[in-house]
N, C-alpha and C positions, 0 to 999 in steps of 0.2 A: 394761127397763133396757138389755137388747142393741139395742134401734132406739136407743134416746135416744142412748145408744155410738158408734152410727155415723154416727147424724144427724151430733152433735159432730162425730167426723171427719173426715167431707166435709165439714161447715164451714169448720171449719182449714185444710183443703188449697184448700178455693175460695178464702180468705181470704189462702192462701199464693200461690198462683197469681196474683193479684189483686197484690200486691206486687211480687213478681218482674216481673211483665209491666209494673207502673208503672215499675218501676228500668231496665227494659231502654228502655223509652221515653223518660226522662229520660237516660239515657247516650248515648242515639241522637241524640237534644236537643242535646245539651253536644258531641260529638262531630262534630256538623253546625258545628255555631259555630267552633268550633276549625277546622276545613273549609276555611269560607267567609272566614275570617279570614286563615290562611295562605295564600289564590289572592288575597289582595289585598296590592299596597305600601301604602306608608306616604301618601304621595300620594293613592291613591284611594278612600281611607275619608272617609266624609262626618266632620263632627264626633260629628253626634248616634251615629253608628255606632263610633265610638270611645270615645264616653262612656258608652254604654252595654254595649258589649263587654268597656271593664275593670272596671264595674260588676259582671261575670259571672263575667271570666276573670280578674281580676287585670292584675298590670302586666306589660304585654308591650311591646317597645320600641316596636315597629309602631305601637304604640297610643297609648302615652305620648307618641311623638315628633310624631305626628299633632294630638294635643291642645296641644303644646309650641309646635306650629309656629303655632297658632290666637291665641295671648297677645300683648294686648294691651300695649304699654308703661302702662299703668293697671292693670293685672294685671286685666282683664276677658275675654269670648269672646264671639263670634268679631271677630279684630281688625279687617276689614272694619266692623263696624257691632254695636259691643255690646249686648247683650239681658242682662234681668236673668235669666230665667228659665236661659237656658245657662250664664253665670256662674253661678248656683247649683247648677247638672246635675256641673259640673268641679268645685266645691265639695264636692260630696257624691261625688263619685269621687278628687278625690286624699283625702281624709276616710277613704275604704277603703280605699284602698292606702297609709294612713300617710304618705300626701306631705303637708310645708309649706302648710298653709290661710290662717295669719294676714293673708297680703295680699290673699288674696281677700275674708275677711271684713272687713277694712278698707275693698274699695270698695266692698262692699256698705251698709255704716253709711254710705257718702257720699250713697247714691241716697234715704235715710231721706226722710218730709216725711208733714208731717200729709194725715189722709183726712179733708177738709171734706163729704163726699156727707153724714156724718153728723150727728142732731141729737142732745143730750147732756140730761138732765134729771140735776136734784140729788132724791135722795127720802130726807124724814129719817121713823122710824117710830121713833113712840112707843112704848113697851112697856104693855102692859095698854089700849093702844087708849085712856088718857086725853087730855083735852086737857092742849097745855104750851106755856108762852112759850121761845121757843129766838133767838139771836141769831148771824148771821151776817157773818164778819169777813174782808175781802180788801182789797189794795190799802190798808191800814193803817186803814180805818173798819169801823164795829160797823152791822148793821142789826139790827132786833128783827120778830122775823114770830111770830106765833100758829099753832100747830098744834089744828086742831081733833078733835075728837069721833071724827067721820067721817073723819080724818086729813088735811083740806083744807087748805092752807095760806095765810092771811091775811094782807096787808102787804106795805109795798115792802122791797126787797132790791137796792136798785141797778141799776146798768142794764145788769148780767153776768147779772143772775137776775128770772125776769120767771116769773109762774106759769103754768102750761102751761092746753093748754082744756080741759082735765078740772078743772082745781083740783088734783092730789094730788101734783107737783112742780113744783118750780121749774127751769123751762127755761136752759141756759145759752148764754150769745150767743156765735157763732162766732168772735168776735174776742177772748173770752177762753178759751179752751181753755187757754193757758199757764199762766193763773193759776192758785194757790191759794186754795182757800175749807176756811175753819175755822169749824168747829159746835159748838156747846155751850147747853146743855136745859137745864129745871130737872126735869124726872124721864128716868128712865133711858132713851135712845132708842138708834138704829140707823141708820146712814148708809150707801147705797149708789148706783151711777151708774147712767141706763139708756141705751139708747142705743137710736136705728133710723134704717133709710136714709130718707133726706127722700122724702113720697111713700107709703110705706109704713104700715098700721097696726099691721106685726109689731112687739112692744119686745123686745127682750135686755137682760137684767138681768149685768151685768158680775159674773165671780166672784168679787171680793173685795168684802167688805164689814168696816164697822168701826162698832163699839161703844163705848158708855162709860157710867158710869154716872151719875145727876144731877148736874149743873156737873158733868161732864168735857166733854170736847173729842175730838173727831175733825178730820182732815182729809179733803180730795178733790182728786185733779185730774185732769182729763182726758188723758187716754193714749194716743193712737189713733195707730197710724203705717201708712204702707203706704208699699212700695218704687215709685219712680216716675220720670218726669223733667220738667223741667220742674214745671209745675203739675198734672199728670196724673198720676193710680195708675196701673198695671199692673196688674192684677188676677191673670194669670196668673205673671207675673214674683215677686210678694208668694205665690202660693202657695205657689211651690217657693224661694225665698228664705226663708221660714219654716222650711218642713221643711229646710232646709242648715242655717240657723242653731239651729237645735233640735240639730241633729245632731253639733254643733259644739257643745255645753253651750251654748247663749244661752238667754235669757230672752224668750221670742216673743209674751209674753200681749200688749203693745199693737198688734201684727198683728192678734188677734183678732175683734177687733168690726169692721173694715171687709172681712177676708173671712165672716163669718159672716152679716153684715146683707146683701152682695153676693152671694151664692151665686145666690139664686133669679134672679139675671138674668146668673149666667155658668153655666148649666148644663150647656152643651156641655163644660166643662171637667173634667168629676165631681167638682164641689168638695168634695163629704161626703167624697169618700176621703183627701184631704190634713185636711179638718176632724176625721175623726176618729183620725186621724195626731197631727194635733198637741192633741187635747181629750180624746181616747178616751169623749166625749161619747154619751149614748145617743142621743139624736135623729138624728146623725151614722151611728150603726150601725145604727138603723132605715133609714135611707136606702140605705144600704150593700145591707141584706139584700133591701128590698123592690124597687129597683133593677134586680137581677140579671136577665134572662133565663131563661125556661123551659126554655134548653136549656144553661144553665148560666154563660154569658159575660155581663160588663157591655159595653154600647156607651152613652153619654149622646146624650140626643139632640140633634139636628143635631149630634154628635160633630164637632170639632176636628181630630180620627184617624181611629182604626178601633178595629174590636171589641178585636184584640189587643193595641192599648196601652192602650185602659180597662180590659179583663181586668187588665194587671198591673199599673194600677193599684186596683184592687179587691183584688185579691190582698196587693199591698204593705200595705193598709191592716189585712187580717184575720192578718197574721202576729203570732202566738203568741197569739191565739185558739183556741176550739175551735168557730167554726163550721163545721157543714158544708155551708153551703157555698163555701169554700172546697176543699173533695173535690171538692164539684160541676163547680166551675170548672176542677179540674184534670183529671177526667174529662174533659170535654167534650177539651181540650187536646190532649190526649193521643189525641182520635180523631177528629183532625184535623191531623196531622203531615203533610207532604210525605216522599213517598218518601224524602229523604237525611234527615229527623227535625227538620227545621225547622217553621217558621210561617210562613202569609202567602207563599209564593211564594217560599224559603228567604230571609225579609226578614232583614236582622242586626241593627237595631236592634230589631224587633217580638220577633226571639226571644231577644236580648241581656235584654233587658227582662223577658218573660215568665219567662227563668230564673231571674232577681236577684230576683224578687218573690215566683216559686212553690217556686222549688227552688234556694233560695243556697245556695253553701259556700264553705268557708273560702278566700281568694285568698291569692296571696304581695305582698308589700307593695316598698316600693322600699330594700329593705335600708338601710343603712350612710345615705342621704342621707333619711329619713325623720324623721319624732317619732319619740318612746319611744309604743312603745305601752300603751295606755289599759290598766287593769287591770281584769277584770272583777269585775261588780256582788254579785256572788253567791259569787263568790272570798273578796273581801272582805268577806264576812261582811253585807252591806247587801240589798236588797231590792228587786228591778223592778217595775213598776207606770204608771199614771197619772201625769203631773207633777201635777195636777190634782187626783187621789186623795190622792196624796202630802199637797200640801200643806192640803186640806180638813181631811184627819185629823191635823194637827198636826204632819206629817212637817216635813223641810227635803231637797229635791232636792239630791242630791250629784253635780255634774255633769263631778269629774275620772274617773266611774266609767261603764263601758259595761255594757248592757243587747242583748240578742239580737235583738230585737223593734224597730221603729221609731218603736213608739207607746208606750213603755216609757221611763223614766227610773229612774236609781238613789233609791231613797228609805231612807231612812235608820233607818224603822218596818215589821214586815212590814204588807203591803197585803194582806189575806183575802179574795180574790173573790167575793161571797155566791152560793150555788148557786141556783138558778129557783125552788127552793121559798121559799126567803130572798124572794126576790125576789114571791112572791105570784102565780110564774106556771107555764106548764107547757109542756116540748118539748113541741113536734107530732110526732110518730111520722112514719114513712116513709108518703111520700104524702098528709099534708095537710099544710094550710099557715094560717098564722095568719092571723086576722081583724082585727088592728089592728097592735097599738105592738111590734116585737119588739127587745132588749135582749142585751146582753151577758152571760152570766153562769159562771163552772165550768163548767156542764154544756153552754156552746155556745150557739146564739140561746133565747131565752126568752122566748115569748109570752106578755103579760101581756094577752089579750084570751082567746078561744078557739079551736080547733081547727077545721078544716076540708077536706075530701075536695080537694085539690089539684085545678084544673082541667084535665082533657085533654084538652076541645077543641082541635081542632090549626084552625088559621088553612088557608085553599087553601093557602098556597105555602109548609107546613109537613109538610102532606100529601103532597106530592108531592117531598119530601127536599129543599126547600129552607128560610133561614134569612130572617125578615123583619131588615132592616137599615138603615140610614141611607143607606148606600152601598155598594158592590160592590166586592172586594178585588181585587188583580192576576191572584189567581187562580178566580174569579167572572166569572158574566154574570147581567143585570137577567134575570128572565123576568115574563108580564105578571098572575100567577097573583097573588090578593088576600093583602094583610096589614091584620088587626084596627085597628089604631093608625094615624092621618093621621101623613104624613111618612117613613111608613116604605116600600120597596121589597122584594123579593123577589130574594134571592139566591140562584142554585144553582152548584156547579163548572162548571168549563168543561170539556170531554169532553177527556182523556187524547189530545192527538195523538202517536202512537208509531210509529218506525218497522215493532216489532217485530210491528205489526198487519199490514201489508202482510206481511212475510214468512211469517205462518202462511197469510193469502189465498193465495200464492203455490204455499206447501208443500202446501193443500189441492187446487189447481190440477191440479199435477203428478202427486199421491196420482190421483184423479178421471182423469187421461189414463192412465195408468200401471193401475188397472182394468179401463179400455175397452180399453185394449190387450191384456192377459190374457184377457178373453172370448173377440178376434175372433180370437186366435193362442194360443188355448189346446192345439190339438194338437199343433200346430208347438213350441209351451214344453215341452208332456209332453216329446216326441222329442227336444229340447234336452237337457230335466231327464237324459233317463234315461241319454245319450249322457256326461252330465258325470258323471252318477256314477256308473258305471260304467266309467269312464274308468281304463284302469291294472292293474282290476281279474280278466280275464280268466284262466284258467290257460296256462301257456306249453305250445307246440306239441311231440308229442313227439320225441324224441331220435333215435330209431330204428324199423326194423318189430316189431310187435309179433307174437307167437307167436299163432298160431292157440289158439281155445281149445280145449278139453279137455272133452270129453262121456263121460259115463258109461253102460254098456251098459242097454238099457231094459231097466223091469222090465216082470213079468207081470202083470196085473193081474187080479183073479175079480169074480165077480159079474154082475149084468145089465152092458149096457153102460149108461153115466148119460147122456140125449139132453140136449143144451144147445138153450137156448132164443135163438135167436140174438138180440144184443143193438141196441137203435138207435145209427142212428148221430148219437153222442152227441159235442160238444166235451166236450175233457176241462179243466176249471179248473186253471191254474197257481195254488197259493200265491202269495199279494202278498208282495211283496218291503218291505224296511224304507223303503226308497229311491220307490216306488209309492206305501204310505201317506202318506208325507211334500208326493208330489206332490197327491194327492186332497185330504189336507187342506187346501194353499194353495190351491187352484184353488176349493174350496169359502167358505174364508174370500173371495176375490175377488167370487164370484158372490152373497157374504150383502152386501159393500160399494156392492157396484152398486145394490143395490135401491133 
């Protein structure tokens, strides 16, 4: 029980240690930013470094006035040549700092326009898998189609609904997207939309679906939007345009299907971490986890950036989760700091970002000129979660209420997270790693495959303390050492050029003459040494003649006489003086340096 005792113990205090030495690192973090923020004006902060600095630090005028100066007469950014994707960045920063949004979000609904890349099928399902005559009604006339056995669908449907090549929906023509189509059975069915990008055999099955029971009626219509200009989506624009307007209470689901079906051909962008921002979708957090880097950081490949803005956006995605890896990511972080506590070459945007994402707190807002601030979710007695969860389970999203989390909405039911075992699967212990599908759950990722012994092969240019990467940071060089994966490069630091190297060279220099000199004038320094300290020290000369001394009459003495045996002649040894040891000693440390 006294080992168990102590074990415990050391736990705690490694465990304490562990902590401390994180907080000191994050304050070293925030304390660099704050830094590099006041050695710059207002003037020479880029946008994105001001967007992302009051993201971190709040509102600073520096900062505000810099984003101030960038507006647009359309209330867009930057006023040179507006981008959606920065209009949304200013969106979701005056958003934190309780500054006026409305007109941002206004010109954002201007850039709206359907996403035609997609193709749209109508699927109606019978219940009990019977057949049934059902009748299709748009644009003011009725069609009658047959659903079969096999759920196949027979008959004409006008020239919006045409049956796909499989048989088992009816495809809808791109030039009715706006329309309504109204359904009604003669036994109980189920209506829902599918959708995929043209080209593709992936399908996504939209998440609402509607019911009814025989002769009732559903409706359908296609919903798809993405942010853009002209005739052209934005893909990355519609990312972060979604997550602003989510953020904002909107209602982002017909975003969804044109970034969900485009992911796979914008992956430099790490679409999964905005996808499961705005879905809290498993597949999204599968992606998330399996993504990550062995040494703890996300980079997407051919990245857009760099490792440290996909980190925080990875990061951003897993907040108020319990995975770990998110620890992971922030270990790595954290042992990779620049001297003053920055990232990336003390970048301000990279580390503006990484702290908003890894390690927010609370900002000060733009007082007196702001909204009223949002009441929170949990205050109010309501419930954070999924919008998605929310409203599967019957909830209704309560969106004048804020949640902590970004992937979270107020919902008005509690939401029960089910724990890994619910979920029919099991953490991997430290040191393996899952063999398939891993999932969100209570307990953190949750393998619903098996377990397995982590890989440690380390790559060449792993082994030799470098990072395989896409590209090479400011403060990096390529070296030509091998990485596993095509595309990737071998990164390692670039060697510490410092003054303060020449000076120790220097100071060994002189140390090394300064030796050599002590050997070959070692008696001369004795003579030196003994003169100096003894210097002062003398007794002073006497005053006067001294009296002769004073002898006592010899005695007699008996006995044989005692013959002395006369002595060699012998030096006689003086006592070493305090001042003598002192010299032997240096003179001997000298002669141990030289060696």
């Amino acid at each position: 029980m006294r080992k168990l005792g102590v074990l415990f113990l050391l736990l705690i205090l490694v465990l304490s240690f562990l902590v401390v030495a994180q907080e000191e690192g994050v304050d070293k973090a925030y304390q660099c930013l704050n830094n590099e923020v006041a050695n710059k004006s207002s003037e020479s902060f880029s946008l994105q470094e001001a967007v992302f600095s009051t993201l971190a630090l709040g509102s600073e005028k520096k900062l505000t006035d810099k984003i101030e100066s960038e507006r647009s007469n359309q209330n867009c950014w930057p006023k040179s040549a507006c981008t959606i994707k920065e209009t949304s960045q200013v969106l979701l920063t005056y958003d934190r700092i309780n500054k006026k949004t409305s007109d941002i979000e206004s010109y954002l609904f201007t850039k709206n326009q359907s996403a035609t890349d997609l193709a749209w099928y109508l699927q109606i399902d019978i219940q009990n898998h019977i057949s049934s005559q059902c009748t299709l009604s748009y644009d003011g006339r009725d069609y009658p189609i047959i659903i079969g056995e096999d759920m196949k669908v027979s008959g004409g449907a006008g020239a919006c609904l045409q049956p796909s090549s499989s048989g088992y929906w009816l495809q809808i023509s791109r030039n009715c997207f706006e329309k309504k189509f109204q359904v009604s059975c003669e036994e109980d069915f189920i209506t829902s939309l599918l959708y995929q990008k043209s080209g593709s055999q992936t399908i996504y099955v939209t998440s609402e679906t509607h019911s009814a029971p025989s002769s009732g009626t559903t409706e359908e219509k296609v919903n798809s939007l993405c942010f853009g200009s002209g005739n052209t989506c934005d893909y990355e624009g519609t990312l972060w345009g979604a997550l602003a307007l989510q953020k904002t209470d909107h209602d982002i689901s017909p975003y969804l299907p044109y970034l969900l079906s485009l992911a796979e051909d914008n992956k430099k962008l790490f679409p999964s971490s905005f996808s499961y921002l705005l879905t809290t979708g498993d597949d999204q957090y599968n992606e998330i986890i399996q993504s990550q880097k062995s040494a703890g950081f996300w980079e997407a490949p051919t990245t857009k950036y760099n490792k440290f803005y996909d980190t925080s956006l990875g990061l951003l995605a897993l907040q108020g989760t319990s995975a770990v890896e998110s620890e992971t990511a922030k270990a790595y972080l954290l042992s990779v700091q620049t001297p003053k506590g920055c990232w990336n070459n003390n970048n301000i945007r990279d580390t503006a970002f990484l702290l908003y994402s890894g390690w927010p707190k609370g900002v000060s807002g733009e007082g007196g000129s702001g909204q009223p601030l949002p009441e929170s979710c949990q205050s109010a007695g309501y419930f954070c979660g999924g919008q998605f969860d929310c409203t599967d389970n019957g909830g209704e999203v309560l969106r004048n209420f804020e949640c902590p989390s970004y992937s979270q909405s107020c919902c008005s039911i509690p939401l029960i997270q089910e724990t890994c075992v619910e979920k029919n699967g099991l953490v991997c212990p430290f040191g393996q790693e899952c063999t398939g599908t891993t999932v969100s759950s209570v307990d953190g990722s949750c393998c619903l495959d098996s377990c397995k012994p982590a890989s440690s092969q380390l790559t060449e240019c792993e082994s030799f303390g470098g990072l395989c990467s896409v590209s090479c940071n400011s403060g990096e060089e390529k070296t030509s050492d091998g990485c596993n994966e095509p595309g990737l490069i071998c990164c390692v630091e670039k060697p510490k050029s410092s003054s303060s190297a020449w000076i120790w060279v220097i100071l060994l220099g002189i140390l090394i003459v300064l030796v050599v000199l002590g050997i070959l004038y070692r008696d001369k320094i004795k003579v030196w040494w003994f003169k100096f300290r003894n210097k002062g020290k003398s007794s002073p000369p006497p005053s006067g003649p001294r009296a002769p001394p004073r002898y006592s009459p010899p005695r007699q003495r008996f006995g044989p006489p005692i013959s002395r045996t006369p002595l060699a002649n012998r030096q006689i040894r003086r006592p070493m003086s305090k001042s003598d040891s002192e010299m032997e000693e240096t003179l001997k440390k000298l002669k141990e340096m030289s060696r």
